[in-house]
C-alpha positions as CSV (number, residue, x, y, z in Angstrom):
1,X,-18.4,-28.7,10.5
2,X,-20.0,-32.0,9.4
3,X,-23.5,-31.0,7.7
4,X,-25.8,-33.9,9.0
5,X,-28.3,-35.8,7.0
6,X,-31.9,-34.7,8.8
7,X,-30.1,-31.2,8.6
8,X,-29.5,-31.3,4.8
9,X,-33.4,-32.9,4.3
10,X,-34.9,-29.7,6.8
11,X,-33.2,-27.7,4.7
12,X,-34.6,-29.0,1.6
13,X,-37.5,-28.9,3.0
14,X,-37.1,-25.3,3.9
15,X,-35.8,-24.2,0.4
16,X,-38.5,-25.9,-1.6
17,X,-41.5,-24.5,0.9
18,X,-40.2,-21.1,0.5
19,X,-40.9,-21.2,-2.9
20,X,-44.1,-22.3,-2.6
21,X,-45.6,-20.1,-0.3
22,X,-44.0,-17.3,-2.0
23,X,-46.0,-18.8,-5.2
24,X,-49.1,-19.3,-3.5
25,X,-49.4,-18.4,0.3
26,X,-49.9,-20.9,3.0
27,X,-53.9,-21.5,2.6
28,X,-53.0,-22.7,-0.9
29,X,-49.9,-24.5,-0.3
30,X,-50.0,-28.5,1.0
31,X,-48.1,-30.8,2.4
32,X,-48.4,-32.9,-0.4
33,X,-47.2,-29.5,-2.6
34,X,-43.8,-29.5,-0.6
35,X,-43.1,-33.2,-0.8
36,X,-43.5,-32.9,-4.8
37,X,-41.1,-30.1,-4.9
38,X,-38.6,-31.7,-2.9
39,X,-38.8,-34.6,-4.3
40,X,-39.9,-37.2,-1.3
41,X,-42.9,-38.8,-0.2
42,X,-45.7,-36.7,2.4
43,X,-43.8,-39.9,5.2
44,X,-40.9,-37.7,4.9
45,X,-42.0,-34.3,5.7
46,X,-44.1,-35.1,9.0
47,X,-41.1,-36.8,10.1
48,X,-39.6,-33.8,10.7
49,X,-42.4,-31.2,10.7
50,X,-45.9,-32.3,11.7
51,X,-47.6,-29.5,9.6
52,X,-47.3,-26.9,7.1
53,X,-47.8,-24.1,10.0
54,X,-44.5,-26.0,11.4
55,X,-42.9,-25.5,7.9
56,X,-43.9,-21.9,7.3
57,X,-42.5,-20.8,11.3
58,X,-39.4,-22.7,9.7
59,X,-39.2,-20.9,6.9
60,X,-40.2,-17.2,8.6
61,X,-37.5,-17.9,11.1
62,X,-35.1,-19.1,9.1
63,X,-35.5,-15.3,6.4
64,X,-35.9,-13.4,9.7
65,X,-32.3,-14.7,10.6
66,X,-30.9,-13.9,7.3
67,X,-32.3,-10.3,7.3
68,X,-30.9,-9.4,10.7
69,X,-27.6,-11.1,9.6
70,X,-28.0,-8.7,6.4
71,X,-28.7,-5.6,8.5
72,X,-26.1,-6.0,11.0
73,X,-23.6,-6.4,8.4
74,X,-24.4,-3.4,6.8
75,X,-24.6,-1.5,10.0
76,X,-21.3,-2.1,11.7
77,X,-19.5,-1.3,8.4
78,X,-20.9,2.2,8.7
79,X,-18.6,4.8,11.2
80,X,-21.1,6.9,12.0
81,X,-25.2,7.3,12.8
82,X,-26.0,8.9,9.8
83,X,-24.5,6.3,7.9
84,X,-25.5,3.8,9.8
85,X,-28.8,5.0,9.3
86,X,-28.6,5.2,5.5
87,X,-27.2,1.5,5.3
88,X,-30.4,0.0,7.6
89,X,-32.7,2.1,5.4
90,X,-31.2,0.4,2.3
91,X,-30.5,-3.0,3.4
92,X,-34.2,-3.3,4.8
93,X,-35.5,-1.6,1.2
94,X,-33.3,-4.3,-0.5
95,X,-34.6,-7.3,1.5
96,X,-38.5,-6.5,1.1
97,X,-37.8,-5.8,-2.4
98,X,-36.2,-9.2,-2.9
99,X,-37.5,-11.5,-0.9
100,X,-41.1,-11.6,-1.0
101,X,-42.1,-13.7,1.7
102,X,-41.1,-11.3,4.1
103,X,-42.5,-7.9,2.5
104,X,-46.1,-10.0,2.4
105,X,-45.9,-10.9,5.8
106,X,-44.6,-7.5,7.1
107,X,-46.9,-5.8,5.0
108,X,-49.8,-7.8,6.4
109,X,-50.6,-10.1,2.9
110,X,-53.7,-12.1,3.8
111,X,-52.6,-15.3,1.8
112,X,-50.5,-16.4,4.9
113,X,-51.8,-17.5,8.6
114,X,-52.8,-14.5,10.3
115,X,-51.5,-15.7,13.8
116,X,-48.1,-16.6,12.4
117,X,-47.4,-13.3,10.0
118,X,-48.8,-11.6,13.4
119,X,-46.0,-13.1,15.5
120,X,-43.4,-12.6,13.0
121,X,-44.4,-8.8,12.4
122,X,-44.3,-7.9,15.7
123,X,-41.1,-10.0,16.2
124,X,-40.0,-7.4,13.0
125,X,-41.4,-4.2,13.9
126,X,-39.2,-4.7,17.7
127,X,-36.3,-5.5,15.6
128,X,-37.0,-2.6,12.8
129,X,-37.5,0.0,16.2
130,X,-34.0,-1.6,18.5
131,X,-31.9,-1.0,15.6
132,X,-33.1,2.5,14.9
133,X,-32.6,2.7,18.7
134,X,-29.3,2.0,18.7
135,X,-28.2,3.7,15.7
136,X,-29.7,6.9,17.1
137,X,-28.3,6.1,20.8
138,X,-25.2,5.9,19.3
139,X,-25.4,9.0,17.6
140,X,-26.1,11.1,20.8
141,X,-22.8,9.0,22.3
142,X,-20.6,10.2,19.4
143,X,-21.8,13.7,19.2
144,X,-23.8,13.4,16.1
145,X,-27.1,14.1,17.9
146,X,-28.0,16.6,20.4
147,X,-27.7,15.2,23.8
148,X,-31.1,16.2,24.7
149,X,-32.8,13.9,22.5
150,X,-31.5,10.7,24.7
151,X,-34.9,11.6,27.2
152,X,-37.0,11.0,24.2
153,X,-35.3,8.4,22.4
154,X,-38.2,5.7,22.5
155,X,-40.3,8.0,20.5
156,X,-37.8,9.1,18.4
157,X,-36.8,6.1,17.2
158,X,-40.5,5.2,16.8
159,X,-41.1,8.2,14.6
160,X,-37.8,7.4,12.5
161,X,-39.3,3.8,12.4
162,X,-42.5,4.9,11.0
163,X,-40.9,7.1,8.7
164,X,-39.1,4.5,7.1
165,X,-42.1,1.8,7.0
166,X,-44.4,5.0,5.1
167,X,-41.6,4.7,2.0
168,X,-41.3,0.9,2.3
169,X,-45.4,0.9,2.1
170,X,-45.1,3.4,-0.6
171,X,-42.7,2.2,-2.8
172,X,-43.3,-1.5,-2.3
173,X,-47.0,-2.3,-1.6
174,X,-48.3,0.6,-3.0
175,X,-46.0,0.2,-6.4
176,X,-45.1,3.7,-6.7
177,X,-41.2,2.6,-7.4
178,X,-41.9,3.6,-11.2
179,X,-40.1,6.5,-12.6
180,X,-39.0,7.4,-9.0
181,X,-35.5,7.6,-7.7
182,X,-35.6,5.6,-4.7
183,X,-31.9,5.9,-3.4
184,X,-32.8,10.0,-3.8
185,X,-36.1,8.8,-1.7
186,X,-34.2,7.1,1.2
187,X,-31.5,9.6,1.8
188,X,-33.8,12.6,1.3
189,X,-35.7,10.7,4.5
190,X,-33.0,10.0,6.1
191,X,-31.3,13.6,5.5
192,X,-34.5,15.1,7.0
193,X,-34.3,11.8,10.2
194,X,-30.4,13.2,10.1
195,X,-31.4,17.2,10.1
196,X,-33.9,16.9,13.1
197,X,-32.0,14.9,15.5
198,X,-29.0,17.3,15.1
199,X,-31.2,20.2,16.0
């Protein structure tokens, strides 16, 4: 598949933005910032993108995409619920770790446009809480997880959800990764997620 010009420049675009509003946020960050990093004249950017709110939805969309293309990836190699469980957990601990634009916007940084971290954290948290959902639906079709639970599987998968977002919070925002074992962390949290559901 032919990779057309206005894609290659939008991606530029994308790339070089990124970076910047990692550095700085969006209130800091300018048009005329992105041009400079890419390289082009301020002409060039509202060609494709009228503002820097356009840019940033870009650039949100575009790491959204990638972490659901990471997390499904590492879901569907995994057999079985508990697994499957243990792979999400790790995946989404690996992708806030790394990529920083995303752990500030779900973690509610205040450098960014409220309106447009608000749409992307929702848009998040409904992914975060249908994946739990369907790991743990598929673990009451497979036997893993007591029948029983499937009445109540809404609010379990928003507890396991909320689980999982208390360590993220801990160990990302709140820094408390230092001396800790976090692989011991996210299977101790998902042996106890694992433990319930199976009673």
């Amino acid at each position: 598949m032919e990779i057309t010009k206005d894609k290659q420049i939008r991606d530029l675009i994308i790339v070089g933005a990124k970076k910047l509003f990692q550095q700085y946020g969006l209130g800091k960050t300018t048009m005329e910032d992105i041009a400079r990093e890419i390289g082009k004249g301020k002409s060039s950017l509202y060609y494709y993108y009228a503002t820097k709110e356009e840019i940033f939805e870009a650039v949100i969309l575009r790491e959204k995409e990638r972490l659901k293309a990471d997390v499904f990836s590492a879901v569907n190699h995994e057999h079985t619920a508990d697994g499957k469980l243990r792979a999400f957990a790790r995946t989404i601990y690996r992708a806030l770790k790394t990529r920083k634009l995303i752990s500030n916007i779900v973690n509610g940084d205040a450098s960014n446009d409220v309106c447009l971290t608000n749409i992307f954290r929702k848009n998040y948290d409904s992914f975060e809480l249908d994946v739990i959902r369907g790991i743990i639906a598929y673990g009451i079709e497979n036997g893993e997880f007591r029948e029983s639970y499937r009445e109540e599987l809404d609010e379990i998968a928003f507890v396991g959800a909320s689980v999982l977002r208390g360590l993220q919070v801990n160990l990302i925002i709140g820094g408390q990764v230092s001396g800790r074992n976090v692989p011991l962390l996210i299977n101790t949290s998902i042996d106890l997620l694992v433990k319930a559901l199976k009673h």
